[in-house]
C-alpha positions in Angstrom: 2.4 -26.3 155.9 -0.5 -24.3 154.9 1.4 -21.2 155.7 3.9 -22.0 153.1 1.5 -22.8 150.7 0.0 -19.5 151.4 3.2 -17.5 151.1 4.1 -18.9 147.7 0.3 -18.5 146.4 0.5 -15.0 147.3 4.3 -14.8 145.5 2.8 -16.4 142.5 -0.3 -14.4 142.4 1.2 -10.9 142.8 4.0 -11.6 139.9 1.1 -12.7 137.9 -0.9 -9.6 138.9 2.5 -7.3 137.9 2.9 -9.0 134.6 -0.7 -9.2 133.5 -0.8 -5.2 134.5 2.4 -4.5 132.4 1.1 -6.5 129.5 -2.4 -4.8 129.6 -1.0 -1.5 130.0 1.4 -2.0 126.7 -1.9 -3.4 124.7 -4.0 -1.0 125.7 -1.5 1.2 124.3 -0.8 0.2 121.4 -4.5 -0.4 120.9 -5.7 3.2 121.4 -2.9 4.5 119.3 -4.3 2.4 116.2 -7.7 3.5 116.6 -6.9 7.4 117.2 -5.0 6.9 113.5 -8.1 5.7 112.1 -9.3 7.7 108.9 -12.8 7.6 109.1 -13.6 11.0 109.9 -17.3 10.0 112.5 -14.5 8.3 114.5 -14.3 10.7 117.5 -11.3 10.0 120.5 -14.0 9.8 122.8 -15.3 6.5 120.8 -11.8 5.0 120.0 -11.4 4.8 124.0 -14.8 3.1 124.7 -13.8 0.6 121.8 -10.2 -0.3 123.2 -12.0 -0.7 127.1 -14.6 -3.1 125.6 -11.9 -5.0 123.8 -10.0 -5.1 126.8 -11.2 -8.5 127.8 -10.6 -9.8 124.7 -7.0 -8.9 125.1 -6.3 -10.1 128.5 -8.0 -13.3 127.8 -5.6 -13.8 124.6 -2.9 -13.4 127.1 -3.6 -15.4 130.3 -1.3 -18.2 129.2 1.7 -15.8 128.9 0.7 -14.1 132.4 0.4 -17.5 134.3 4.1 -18.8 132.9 5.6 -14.9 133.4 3.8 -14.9 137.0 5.1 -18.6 137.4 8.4 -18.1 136.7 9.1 -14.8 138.5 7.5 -15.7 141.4 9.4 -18.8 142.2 12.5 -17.3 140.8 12.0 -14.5 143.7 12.0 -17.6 146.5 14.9 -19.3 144.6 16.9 -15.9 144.6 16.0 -15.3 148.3 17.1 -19.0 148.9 14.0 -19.9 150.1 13.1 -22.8 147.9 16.2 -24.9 149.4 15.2 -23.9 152.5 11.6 -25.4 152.2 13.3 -28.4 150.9 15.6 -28.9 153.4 12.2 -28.9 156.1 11.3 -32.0 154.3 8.6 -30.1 151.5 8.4 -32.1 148.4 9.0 -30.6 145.0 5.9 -31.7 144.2 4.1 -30.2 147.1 5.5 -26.8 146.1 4.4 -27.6 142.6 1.1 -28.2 143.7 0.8 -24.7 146.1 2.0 -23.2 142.7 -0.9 -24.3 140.3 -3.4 -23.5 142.9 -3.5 -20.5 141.6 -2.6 -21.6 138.1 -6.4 -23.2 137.9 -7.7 -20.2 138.7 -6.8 -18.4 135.7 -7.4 -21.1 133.7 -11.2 -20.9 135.2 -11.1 -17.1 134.6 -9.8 -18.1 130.7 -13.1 -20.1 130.5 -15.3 -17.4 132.0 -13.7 -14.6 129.8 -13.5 -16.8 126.4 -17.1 -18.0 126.7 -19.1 -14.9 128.0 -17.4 -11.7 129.1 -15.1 -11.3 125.8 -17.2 -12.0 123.0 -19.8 -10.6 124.2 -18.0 -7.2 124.7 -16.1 -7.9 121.4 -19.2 -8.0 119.6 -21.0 -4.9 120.8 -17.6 -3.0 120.1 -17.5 -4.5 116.0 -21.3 -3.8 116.2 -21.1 -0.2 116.4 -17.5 0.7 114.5 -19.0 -1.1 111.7 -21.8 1.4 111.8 -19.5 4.1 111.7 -18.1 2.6 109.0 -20.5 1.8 106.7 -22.0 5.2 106.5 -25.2 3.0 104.8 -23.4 2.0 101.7 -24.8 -1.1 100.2 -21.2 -3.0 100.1 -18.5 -2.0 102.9 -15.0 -2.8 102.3 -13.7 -2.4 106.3 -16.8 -4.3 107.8 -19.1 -7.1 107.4 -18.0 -10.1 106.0 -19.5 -12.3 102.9 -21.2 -15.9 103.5 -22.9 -18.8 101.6 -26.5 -20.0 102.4 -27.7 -22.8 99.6 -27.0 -20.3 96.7 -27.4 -17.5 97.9 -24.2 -15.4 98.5 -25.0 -12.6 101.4 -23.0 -9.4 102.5 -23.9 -8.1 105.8 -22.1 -5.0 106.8 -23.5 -4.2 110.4 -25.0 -7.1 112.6 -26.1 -5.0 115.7 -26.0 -6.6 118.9 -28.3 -9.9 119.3 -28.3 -10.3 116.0 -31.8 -10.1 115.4 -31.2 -6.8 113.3 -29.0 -6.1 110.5 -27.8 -3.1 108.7 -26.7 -3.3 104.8 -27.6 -6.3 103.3 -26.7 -7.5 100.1 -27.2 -10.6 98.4 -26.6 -12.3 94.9 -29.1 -15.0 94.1 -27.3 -17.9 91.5 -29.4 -20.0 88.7 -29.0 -23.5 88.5 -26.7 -22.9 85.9 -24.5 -20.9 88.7 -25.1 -17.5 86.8 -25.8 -14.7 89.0 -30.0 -14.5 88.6 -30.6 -11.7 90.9 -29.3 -9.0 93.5 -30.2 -7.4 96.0 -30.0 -4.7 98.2 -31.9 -4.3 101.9 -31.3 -1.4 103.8 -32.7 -2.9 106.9 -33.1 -6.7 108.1 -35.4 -7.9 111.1 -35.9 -11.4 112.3 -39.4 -12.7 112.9 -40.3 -15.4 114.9 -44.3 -15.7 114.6 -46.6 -18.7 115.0 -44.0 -21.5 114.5 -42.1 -19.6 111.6 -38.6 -17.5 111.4 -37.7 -15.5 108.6 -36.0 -12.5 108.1 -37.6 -9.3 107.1 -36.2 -7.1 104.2 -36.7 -3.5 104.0 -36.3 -0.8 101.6 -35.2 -3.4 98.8 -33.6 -2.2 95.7 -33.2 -6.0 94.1 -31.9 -6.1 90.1 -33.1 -9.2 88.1 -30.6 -9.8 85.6 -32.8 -11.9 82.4 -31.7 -13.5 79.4 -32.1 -10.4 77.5 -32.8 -7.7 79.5 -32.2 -6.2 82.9 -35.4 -5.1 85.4 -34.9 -2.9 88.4 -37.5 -3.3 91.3 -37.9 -1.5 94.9 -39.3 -3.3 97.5 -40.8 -1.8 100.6 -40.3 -5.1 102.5 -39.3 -8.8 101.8 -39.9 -12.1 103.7 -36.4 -13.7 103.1 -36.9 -17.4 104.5 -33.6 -19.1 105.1 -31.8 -21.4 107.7 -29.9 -18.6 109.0 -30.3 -17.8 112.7 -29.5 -14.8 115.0 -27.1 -16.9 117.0 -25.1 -17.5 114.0 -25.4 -14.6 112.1 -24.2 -13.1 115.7 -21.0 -14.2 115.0 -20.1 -13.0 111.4 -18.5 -9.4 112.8 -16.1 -11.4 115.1 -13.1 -13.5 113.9 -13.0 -16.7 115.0 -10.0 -16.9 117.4 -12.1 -13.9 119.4 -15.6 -15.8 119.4 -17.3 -17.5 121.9 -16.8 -21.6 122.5 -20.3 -22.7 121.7 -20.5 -20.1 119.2 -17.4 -21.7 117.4 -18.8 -25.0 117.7 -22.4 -24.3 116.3 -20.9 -22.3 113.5 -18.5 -25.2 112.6 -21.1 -27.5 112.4 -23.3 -25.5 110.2 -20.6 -24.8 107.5 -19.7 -28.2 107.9 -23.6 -29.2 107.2 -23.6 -26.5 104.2 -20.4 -28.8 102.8 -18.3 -25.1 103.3 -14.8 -24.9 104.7 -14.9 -25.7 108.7 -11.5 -26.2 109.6 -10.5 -22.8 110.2 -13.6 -23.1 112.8 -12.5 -26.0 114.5 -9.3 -24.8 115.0 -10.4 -21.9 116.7 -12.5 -23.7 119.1 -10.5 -26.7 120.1 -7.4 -23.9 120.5 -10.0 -21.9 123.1 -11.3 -24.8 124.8 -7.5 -26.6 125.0 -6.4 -22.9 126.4 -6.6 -23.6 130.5 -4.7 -26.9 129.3 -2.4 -24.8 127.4 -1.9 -22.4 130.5 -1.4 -25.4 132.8 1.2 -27.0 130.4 3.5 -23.6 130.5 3.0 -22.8 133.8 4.7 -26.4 134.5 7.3 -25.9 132.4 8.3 -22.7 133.9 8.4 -24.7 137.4 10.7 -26.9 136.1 13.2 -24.6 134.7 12.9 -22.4 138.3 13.6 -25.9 139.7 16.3 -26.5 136.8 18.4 -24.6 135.1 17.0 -20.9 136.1 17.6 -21.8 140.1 20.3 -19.5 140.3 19.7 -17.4 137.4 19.3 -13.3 137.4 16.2 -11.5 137.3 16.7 -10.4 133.8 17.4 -13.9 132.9 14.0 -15.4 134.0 12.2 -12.6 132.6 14.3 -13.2 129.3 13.4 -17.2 129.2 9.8 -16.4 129.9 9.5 -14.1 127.0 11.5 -16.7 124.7 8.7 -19.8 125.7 5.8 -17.6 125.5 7.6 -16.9 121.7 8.3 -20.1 121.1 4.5 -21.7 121.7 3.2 -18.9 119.9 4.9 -19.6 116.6 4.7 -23.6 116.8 0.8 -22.6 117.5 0.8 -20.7 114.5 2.7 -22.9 112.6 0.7 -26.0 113.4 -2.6 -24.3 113.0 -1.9 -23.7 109.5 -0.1 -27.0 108.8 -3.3 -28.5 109.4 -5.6 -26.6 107.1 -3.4 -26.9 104.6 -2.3 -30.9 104.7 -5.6 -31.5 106.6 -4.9 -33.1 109.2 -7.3 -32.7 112.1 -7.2 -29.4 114.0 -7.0 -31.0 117.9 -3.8 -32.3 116.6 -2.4 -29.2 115.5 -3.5 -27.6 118.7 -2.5 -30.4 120.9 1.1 -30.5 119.4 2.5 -27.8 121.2 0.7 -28.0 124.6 2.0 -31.7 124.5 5.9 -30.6 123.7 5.6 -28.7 126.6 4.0 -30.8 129.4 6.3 -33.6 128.2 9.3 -31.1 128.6 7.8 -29.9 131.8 7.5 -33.5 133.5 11.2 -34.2 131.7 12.6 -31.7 133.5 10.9 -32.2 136.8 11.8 -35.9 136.9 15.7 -35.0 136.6 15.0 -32.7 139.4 
């Protein structure tokens, strides 16, 4: 028995090693051709191909789910061609034993969708934003293609370059807001260091061009540093380069919680992070449903076929993912529903399936 289980491990694990090395390749690809078009002239080949490697992770992560149910789905369809699978069954193997010696292997992506989405990818995704958003820049107070803008009490900020850490910061702006909600002041910091000293944080301001707009007149002032005290920590301010769908899982729940505190929008957040954490549930829910088609309707199906069905579920989750996702920012219904809509659809169609079987 454990020889069998073995064998179709081994199936399962090499077609999901061949389709997570033809997906990669294709990505990669595709990914290096966008940045060589890039028109920022400081862009050199050399970096476009150290960003697209340190991306890389990102990538593969975003497309375990699609690897397990393409690996799934191939490899049994390879026993099922070859006859084998009615073989084993006719020895008396269960379907569900063979379903079992099938997501062995299934849990171990979804582990390595943990590791990757937590530490390795964001990590690496960071770095690579880091440092093309330098390039970028070129040290101009406001950039258009990086940074991104947020709100802290009433203070609206404009970071273009959070280096990696996020204890430093490159081009900060900021526009200050009365009580009446008129714009009081703005600034501009070239520079931004956090200090943590004898039980206070702040950050650090320097070279400070800050405009003070009165009732009446207009006063220009330069600064050669600034104490800006705010609630705003590295670990959050860490994140602001990266979308959310490509951000770590604690990351995506502290930064929820703080817009939710600061009465922002969150949604968007906690969509992002129930979608990661849900994924190994996600990849589990596929790979079942590709069993129960191999077991199903694709038993004696071509090749082309299987590969042809796998492409049209993977398509298929995507857009009710994206659908849902969505649906539920704009009706406001809560985001684990929308995410646990179309893993359910598919588990219950898996088991469906299965059970006629």
């Amino acid at each position: 028995m454990k020889k069998i289980d073995t064998y179709i491990r081994n199936t399962v694990v090499l077609s999901m090693l061949v389709v997570m090395a033809l997906m990669g390749s294709l990505d990669f690809i595709f990914t290096l051709t966008d940045e060589l078009s890039s028109s920022v002239e400081a862009y050199t080949a050399g970096q476009a191909l150290f960003f697209t490697l340190r991306i890389m992770p990102t990538s593969i992560y975003e497309m375990l789910p699609f690897t397990a149910l393409g690996g799934a789905l191939i490899g049994l369809g390879i026993l099922a061609s070859h006859n084998e699978l009615v073989v084993m069954q006719a020895a008396g193997i269960s379907t569900g034993r063979i379903v079992w010696a099938v997501m062995k292997p299934t849990i171990g992506v979804m582990l390595l969708s943990l590791v990757l989405g937590e530490s390795v990818a964001p990590r690496l995704q960071q770095r690579a934003q880091s440092d093309l958003a330098i390039i970028e820049s070129g040290g101009l107070a406001l950039s258009s293609t990086g940074g991104d803008w947020r709100k802290i009490g009433d203070v609206f900020i404009h970071v273009n370059v959070i280096e990696p850490g996020g204890t430093r910061l490159q081009g900060v702006t900021r526009y200050v807001l009365d009580e009446n909600r008129r714009v009081a002041s703005s600034s501009f910091a070239a520079v931004a260091e956090y200090v943590d000293a004898n039980g206070e944080s702040y950050w650090r301001l320097h070279d400070v061009q800050e405009t003070v707009f009165g009732e009446e007149t207009i006063t220009l002032n330069h600064l050669d540093s600034f104490d800006w005290r705010v609630d705003m920590s590295p670990e959050l301010l860490s994140v602001l380069l990266v979308e959310p769908e490509r951000q770590s899982i604690s990351g995506l729940y502290r930064f929820a919680n703080y817009f939710e505190n600061e009465g922002l929008e969150s949604s968007s957040y906690y969509l992002a992070f129930w979608k990661k954490l849900l994924q190994p549930l996600a990849t589990a829910s596929l790979v079942l449903l590709a069993i129960s088609f191999v077991f199903g309707p694709l038993r004696s199906a071509t090749m082309g076929s299987r590969i042809f069905v796998a492409i049209s579920i993977g398509l298929v989750f995507t857009i009710m993912q994206r659908m849902m996702g969505p649906a539920s920012l704009l009706y406001g219904f809560s985001p684990l529903v929308a995410v646990l809509v179309p893993i359910a659809i598919c588990l219950l169609l898996g088991i469906f399936l299965l059970r006629r079987v």
